[in-house]
Each structure stands twice: as C-alpha cells, then as structure tokens.
Backbone atoms as SQL, in Angstrom:
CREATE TABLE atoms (id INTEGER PRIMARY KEY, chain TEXT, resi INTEGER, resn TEXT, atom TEXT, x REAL, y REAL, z REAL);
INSERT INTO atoms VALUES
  (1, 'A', 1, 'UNK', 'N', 13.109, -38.465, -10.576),
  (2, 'A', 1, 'UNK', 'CA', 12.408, -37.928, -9.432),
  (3, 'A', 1, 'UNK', 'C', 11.307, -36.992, -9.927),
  (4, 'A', 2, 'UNK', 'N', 10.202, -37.563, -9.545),
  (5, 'A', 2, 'UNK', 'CA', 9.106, -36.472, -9.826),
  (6, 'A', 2, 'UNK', 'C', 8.801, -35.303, -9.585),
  (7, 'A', 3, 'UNK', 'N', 8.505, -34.162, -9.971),
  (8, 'A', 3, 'UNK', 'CA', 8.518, -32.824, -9.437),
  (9, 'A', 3, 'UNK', 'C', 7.268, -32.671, -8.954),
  (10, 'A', 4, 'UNK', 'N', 6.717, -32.530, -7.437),
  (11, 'A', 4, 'UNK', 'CA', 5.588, -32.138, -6.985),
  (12, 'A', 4, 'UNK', 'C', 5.608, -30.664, -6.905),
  (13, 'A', 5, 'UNK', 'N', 4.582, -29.938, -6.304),
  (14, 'A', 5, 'UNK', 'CA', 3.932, -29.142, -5.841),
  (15, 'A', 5, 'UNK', 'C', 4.594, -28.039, -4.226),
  (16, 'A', 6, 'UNK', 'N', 4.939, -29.067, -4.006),
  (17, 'A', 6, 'UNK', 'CA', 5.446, -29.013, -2.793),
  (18, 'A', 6, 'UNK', 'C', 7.427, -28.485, -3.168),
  (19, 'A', 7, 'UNK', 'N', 8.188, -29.590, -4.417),
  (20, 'A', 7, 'UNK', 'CA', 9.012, -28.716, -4.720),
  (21, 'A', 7, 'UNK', 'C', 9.280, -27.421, -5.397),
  (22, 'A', 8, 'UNK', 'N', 7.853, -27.384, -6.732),
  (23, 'A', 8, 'UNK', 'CA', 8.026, -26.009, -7.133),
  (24, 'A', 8, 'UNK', 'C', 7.934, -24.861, -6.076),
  (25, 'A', 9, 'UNK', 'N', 7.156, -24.695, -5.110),
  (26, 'A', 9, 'UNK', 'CA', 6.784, -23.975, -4.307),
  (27, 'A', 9, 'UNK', 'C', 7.575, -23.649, -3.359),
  (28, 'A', 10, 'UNK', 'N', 8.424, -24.607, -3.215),
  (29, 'A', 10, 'UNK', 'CA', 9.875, -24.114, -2.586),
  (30, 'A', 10, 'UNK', 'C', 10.853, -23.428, -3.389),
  (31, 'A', 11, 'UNK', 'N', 11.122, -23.503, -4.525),
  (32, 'A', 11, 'UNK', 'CA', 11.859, -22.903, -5.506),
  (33, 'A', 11, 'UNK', 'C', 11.255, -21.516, -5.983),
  (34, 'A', 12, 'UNK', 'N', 10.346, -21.042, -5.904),
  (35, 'A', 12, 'UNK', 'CA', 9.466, -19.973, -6.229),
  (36, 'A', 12, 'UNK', 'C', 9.528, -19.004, -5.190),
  (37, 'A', 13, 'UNK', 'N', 9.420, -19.154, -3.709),
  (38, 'A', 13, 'UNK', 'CA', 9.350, -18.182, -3.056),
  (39, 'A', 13, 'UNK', 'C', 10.371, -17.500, -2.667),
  (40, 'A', 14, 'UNK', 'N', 11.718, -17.556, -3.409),
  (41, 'A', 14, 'UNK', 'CA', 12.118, -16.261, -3.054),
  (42, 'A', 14, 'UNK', 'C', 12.908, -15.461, -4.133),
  (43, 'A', 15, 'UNK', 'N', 12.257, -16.003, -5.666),
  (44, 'A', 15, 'UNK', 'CA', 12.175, -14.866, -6.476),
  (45, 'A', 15, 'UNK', 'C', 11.104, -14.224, -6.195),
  (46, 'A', 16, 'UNK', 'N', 9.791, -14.633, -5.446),
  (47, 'A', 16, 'UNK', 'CA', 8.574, -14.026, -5.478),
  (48, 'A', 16, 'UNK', 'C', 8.797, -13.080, -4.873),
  (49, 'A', 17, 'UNK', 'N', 9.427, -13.230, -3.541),
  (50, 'A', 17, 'UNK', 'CA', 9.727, -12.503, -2.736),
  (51, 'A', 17, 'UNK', 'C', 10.887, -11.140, -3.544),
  (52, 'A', 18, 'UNK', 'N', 11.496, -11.258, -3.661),
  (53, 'A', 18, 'UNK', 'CA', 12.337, -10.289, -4.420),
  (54, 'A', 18, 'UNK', 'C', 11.787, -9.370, -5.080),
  (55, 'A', 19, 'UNK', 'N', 10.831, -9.887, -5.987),
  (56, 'A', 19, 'UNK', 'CA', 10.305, -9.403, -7.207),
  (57, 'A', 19, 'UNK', 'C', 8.733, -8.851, -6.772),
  (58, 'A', 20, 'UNK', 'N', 8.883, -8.839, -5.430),
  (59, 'A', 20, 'UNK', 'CA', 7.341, -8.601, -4.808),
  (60, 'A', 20, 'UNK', 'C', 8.276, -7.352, -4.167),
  (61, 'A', 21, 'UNK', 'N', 9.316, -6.869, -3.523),
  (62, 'A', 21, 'UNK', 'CA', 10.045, -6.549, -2.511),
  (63, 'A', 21, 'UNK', 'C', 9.693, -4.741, -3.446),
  (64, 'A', 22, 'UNK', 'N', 10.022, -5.041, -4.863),
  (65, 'A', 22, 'UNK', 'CA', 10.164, -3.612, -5.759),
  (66, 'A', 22, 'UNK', 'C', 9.042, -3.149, -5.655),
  (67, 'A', 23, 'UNK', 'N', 7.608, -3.720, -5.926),
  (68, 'A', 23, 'UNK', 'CA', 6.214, -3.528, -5.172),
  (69, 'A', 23, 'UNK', 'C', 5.940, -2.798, -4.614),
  (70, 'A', 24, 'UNK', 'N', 6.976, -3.394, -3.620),
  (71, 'A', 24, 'UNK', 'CA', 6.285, -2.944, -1.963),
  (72, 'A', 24, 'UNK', 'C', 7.150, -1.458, -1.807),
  (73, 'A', 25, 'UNK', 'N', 8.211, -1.833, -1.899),
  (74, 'A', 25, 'UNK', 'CA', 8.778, -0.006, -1.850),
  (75, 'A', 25, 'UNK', 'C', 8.277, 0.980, -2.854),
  (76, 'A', 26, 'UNK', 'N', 7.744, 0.520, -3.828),
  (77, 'A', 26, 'UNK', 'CA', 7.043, 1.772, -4.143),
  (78, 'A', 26, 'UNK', 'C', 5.572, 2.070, -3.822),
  (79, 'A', 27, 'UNK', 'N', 4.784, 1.568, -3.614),
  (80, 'A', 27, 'UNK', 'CA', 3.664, 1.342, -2.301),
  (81, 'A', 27, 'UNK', 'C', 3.624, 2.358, -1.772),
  (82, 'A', 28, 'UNK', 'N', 5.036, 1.716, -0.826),
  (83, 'A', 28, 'UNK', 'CA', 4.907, 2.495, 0.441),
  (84, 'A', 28, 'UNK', 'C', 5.502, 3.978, 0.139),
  (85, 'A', 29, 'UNK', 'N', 6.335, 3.864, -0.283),
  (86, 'A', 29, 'UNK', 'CA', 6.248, 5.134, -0.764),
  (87, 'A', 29, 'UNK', 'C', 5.425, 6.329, -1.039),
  (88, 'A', 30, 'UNK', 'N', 4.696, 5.805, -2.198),
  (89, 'A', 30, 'UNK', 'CA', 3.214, 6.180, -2.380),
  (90, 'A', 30, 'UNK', 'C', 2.268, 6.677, -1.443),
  (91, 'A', 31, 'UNK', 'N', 2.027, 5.487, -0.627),
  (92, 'A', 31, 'UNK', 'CA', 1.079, 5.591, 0.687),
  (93, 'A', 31, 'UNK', 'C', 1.598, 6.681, 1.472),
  (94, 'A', 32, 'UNK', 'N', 3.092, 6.912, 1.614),
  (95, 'A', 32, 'UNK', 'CA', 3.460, 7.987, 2.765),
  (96, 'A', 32, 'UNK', 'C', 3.793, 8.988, 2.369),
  (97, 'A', 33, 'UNK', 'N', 3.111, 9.371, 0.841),
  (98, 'A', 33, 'UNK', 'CA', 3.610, 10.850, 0.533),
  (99, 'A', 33, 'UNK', 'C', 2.028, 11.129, 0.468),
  (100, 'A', 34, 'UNK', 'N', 1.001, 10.225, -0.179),
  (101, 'A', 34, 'UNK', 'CA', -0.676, 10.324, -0.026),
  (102, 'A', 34, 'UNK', 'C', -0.909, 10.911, 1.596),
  (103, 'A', 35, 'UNK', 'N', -0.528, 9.924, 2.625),
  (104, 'A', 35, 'UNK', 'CA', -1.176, 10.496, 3.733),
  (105, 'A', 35, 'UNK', 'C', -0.185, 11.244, 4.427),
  (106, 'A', 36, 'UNK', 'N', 1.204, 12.131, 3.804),
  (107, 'A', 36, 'UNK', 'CA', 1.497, 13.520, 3.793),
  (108, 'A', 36, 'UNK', 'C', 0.263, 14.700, 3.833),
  (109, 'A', 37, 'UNK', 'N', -0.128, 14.493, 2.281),
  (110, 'A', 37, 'UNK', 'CA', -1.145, 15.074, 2.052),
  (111, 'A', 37, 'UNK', 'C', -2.380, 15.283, 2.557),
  (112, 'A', 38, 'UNK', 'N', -2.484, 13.834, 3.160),
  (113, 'A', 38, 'UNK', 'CA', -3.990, 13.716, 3.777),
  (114, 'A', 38, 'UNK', 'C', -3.802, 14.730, 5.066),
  (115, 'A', 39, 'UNK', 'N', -2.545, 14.784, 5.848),
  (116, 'A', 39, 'UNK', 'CA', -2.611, 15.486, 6.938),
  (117, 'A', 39, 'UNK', 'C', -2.823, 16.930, 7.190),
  (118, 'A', 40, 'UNK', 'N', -2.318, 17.222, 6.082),
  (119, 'A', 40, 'UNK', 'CA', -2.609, 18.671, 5.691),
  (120, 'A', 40, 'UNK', 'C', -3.895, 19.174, 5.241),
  (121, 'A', 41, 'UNK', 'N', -4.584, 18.397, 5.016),
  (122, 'A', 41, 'UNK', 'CA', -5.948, 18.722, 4.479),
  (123, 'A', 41, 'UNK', 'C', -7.061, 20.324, 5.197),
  (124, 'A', 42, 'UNK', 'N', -7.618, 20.591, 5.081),
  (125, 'A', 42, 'UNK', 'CA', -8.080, 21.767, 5.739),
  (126, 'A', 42, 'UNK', 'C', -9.410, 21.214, 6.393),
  (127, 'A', 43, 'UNK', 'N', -9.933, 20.072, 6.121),
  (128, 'A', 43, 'UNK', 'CA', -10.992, 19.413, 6.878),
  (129, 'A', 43, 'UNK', 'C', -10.409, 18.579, 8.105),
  (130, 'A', 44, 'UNK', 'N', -8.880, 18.531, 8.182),
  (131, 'A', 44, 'UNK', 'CA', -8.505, 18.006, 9.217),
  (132, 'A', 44, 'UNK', 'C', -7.970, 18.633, 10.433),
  (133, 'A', 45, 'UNK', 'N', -7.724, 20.018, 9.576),
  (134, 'A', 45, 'UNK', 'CA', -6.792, 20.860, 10.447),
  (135, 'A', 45, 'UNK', 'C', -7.993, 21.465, 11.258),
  (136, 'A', 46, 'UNK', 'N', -9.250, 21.402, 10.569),
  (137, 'A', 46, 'UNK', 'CA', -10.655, 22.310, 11.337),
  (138, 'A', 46, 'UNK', 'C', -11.212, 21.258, 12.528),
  (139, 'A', 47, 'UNK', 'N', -10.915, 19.463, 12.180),
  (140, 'A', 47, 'UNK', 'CA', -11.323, 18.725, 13.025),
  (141, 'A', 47, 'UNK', 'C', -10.688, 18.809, 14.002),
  (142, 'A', 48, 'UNK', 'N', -8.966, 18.852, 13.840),
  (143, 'A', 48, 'UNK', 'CA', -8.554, 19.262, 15.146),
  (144, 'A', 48, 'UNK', 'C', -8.208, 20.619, 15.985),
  (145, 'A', 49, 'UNK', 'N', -8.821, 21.250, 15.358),
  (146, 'A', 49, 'UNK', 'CA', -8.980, 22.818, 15.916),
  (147, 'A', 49, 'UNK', 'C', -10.198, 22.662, 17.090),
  (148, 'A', 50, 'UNK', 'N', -11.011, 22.681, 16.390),
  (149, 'A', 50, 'UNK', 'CA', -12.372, 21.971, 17.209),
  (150, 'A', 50, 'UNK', 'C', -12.424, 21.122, 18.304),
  (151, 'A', 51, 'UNK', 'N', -11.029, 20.500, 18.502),
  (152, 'A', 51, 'UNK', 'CA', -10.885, 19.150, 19.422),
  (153, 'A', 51, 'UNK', 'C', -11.451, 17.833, 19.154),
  (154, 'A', 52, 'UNK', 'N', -12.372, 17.448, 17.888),
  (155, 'A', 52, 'UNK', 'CA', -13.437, 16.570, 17.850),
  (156, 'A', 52, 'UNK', 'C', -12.285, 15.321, 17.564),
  (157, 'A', 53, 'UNK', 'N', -11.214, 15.218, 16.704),
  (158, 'A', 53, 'UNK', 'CA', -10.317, 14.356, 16.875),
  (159, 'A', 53, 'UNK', 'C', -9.167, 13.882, 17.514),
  (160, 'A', 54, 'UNK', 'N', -9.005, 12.750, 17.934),
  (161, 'A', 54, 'UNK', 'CA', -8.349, 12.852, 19.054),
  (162, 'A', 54, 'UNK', 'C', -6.719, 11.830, 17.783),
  (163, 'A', 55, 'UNK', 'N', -5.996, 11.521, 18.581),
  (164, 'A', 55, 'UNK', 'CA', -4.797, 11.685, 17.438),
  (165, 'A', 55, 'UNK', 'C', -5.035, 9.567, 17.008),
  (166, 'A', 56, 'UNK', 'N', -5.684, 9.060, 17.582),
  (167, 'A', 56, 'UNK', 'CA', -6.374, 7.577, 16.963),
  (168, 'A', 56, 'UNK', 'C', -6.877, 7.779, 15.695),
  (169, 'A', 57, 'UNK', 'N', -7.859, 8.698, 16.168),
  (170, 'A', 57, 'UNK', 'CA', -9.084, 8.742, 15.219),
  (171, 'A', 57, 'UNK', 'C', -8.857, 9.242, 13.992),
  (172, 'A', 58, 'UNK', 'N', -7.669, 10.366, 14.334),
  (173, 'A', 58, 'UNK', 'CA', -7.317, 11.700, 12.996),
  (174, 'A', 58, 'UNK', 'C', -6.426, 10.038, 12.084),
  (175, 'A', 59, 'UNK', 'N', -5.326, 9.682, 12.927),
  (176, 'A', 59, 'UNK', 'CA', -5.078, 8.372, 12.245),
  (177, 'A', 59, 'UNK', 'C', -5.755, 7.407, 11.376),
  (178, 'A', 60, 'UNK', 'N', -6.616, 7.438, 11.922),
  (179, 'A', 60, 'UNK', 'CA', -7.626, 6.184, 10.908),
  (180, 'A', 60, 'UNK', 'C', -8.166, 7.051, 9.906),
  (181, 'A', 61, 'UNK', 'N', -8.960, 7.882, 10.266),
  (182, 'A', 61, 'UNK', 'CA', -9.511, 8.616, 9.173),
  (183, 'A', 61, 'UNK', 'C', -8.197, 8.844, 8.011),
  (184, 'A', 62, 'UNK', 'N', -7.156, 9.516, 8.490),
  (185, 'A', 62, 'UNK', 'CA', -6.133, 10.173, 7.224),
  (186, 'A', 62, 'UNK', 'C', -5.651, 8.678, 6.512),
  (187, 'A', 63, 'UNK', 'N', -5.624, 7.263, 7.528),
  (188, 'A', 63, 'UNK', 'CA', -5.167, 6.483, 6.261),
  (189, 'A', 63, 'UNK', 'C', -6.532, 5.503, 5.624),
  (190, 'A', 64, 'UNK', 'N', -7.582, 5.723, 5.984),
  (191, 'A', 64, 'UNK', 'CA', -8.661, 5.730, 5.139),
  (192, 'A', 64, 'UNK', 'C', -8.495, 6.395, 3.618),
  (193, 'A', 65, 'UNK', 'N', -8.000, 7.976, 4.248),
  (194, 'A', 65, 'UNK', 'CA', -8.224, 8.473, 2.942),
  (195, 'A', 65, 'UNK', 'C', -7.116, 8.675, 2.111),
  (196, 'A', 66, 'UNK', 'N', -5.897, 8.186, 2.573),
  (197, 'A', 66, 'UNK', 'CA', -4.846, 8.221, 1.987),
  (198, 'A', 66, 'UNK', 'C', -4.674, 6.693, 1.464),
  (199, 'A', 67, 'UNK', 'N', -5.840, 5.922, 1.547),
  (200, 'A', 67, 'UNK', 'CA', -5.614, 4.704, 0.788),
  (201, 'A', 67, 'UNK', 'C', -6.145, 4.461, -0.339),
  (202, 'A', 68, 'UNK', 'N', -7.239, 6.291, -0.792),
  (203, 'A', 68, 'UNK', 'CA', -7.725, 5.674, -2.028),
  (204, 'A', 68, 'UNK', 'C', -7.049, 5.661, -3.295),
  (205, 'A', 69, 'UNK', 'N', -5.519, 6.576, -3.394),
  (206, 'A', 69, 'UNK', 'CA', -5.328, 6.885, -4.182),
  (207, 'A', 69, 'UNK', 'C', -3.988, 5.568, -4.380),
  (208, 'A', 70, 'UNK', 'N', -4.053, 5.189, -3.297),
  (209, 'A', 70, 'UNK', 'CA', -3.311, 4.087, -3.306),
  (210, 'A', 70, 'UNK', 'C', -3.589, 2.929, -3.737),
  (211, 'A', 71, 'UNK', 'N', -5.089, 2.212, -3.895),
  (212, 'A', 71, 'UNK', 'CA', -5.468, 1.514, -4.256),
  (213, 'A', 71, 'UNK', 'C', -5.560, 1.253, -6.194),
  (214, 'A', 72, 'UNK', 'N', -5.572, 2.719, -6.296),
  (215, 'A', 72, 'UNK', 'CA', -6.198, 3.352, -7.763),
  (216, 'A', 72, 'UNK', 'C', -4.684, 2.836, -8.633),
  (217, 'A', 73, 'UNK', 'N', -3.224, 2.714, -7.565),
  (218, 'A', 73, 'UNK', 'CA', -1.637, 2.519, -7.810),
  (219, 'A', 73, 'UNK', 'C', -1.710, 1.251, -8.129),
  (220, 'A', 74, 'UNK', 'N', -2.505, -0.121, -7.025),
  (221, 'A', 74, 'UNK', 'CA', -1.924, -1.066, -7.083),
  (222, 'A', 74, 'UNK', 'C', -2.924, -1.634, -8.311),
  (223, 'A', 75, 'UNK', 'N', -4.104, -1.218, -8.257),
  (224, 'A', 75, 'UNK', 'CA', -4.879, -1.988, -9.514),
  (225, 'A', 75, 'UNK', 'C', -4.387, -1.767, -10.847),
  (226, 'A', 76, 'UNK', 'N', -3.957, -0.419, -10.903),
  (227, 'A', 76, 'UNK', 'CA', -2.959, -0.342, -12.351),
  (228, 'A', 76, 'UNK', 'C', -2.031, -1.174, -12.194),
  (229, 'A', 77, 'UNK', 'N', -0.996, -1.686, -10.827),
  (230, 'A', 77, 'UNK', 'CA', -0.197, -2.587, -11.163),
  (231, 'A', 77, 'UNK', 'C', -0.602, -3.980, -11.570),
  (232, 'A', 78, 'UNK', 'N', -1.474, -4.145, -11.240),
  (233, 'A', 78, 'UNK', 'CA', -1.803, -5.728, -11.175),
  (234, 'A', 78, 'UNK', 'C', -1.456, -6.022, -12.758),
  (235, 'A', 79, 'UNK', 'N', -2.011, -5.514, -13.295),
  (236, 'A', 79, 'UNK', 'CA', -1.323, -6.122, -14.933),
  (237, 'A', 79, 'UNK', 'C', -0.175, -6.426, -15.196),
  (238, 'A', 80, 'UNK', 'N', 0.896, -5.263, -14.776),
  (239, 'A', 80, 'UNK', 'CA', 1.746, -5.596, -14.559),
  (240, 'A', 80, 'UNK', 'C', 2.864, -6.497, -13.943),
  (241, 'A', 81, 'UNK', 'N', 2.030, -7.106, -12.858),
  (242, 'A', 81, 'UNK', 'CA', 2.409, -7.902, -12.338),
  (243, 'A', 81, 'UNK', 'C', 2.313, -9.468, -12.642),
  (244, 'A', 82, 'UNK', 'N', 1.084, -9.586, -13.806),
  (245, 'A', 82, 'UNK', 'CA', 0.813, -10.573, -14.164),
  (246, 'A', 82, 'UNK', 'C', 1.373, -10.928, -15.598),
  (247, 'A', 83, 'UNK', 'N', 2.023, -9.352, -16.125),
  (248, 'A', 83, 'UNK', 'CA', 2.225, -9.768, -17.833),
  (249, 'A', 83, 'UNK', 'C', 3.467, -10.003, -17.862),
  (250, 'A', 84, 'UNK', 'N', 4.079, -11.036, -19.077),
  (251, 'A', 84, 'UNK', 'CA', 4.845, -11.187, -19.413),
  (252, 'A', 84, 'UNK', 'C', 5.915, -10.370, -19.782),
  (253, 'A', 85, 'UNK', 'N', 7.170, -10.568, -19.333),
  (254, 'A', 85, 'UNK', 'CA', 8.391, -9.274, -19.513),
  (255, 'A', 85, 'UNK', 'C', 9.245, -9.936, -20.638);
C-alpha cells in the first residue's frame, strides 16, 4: 500500500498538536504577564485619567503593545522549533 500525502498528514497532526500545545502555554503566558505590564504603564494611567480612552480602545492599544515583546519570544523560538532534538 502506497503511502500518500493524505496518510502522512493524518498521522502527524496530533503529535503536532501536542508538541505545538508547550508553545502555546508559554506564549500565553508571556503575553499575559507583558500586557500586565502594559496596563500599568503611566501613559495609560494619564490616558485614562483624562477620559480620552474608553476601555475598547485602552484594550487594543495595551495588546498592541504588549505584543512586541512577544513577538521578539516567538522569533527566537522559531529555530527552535525547526531544529533537530
């Protein structure tokens, strides 16, 4: 029986999944101790002193900026994710 494409790809997704799963919890992790930080910021606490943000907006903005340091996480992983163990 020939092995297509169609069977590896069934056999693959749910070590991927598993092995994607360790990833993701530390991510998120990451992401929700970053935009901890972001909330506290003193440019945020003055935006909403002021009233100019309303609690959408303070949202988008804090995970704007709580995604850069997150991004800076996953590109260091990517090697990792691709090299041999």
């Amino acid at each position: 029986m020939p092995v297509t494409f169609w069977d590896q790809l069934h056999h693959i997704i749910l070590p991927a999944t598993v092995l994607a799963l360790a990833y993701i919890a530390a991510w998120s992790r990451y992401l929700r101790s970053s935009m901890l930080e972001v909330l506290h910021q003193d440019y945020l606490r003055t935006a909403r002193a002021k009233g100019f943000a309303t609690d959408g907006d303070c949202a988008e903005a804090c995970f704007r900026n709580a995604l850069i340091p997150l991004v800076t996480v996953v590109a260091l992983d990517v090697g990792g994710i691709f090299a041999a163990r």
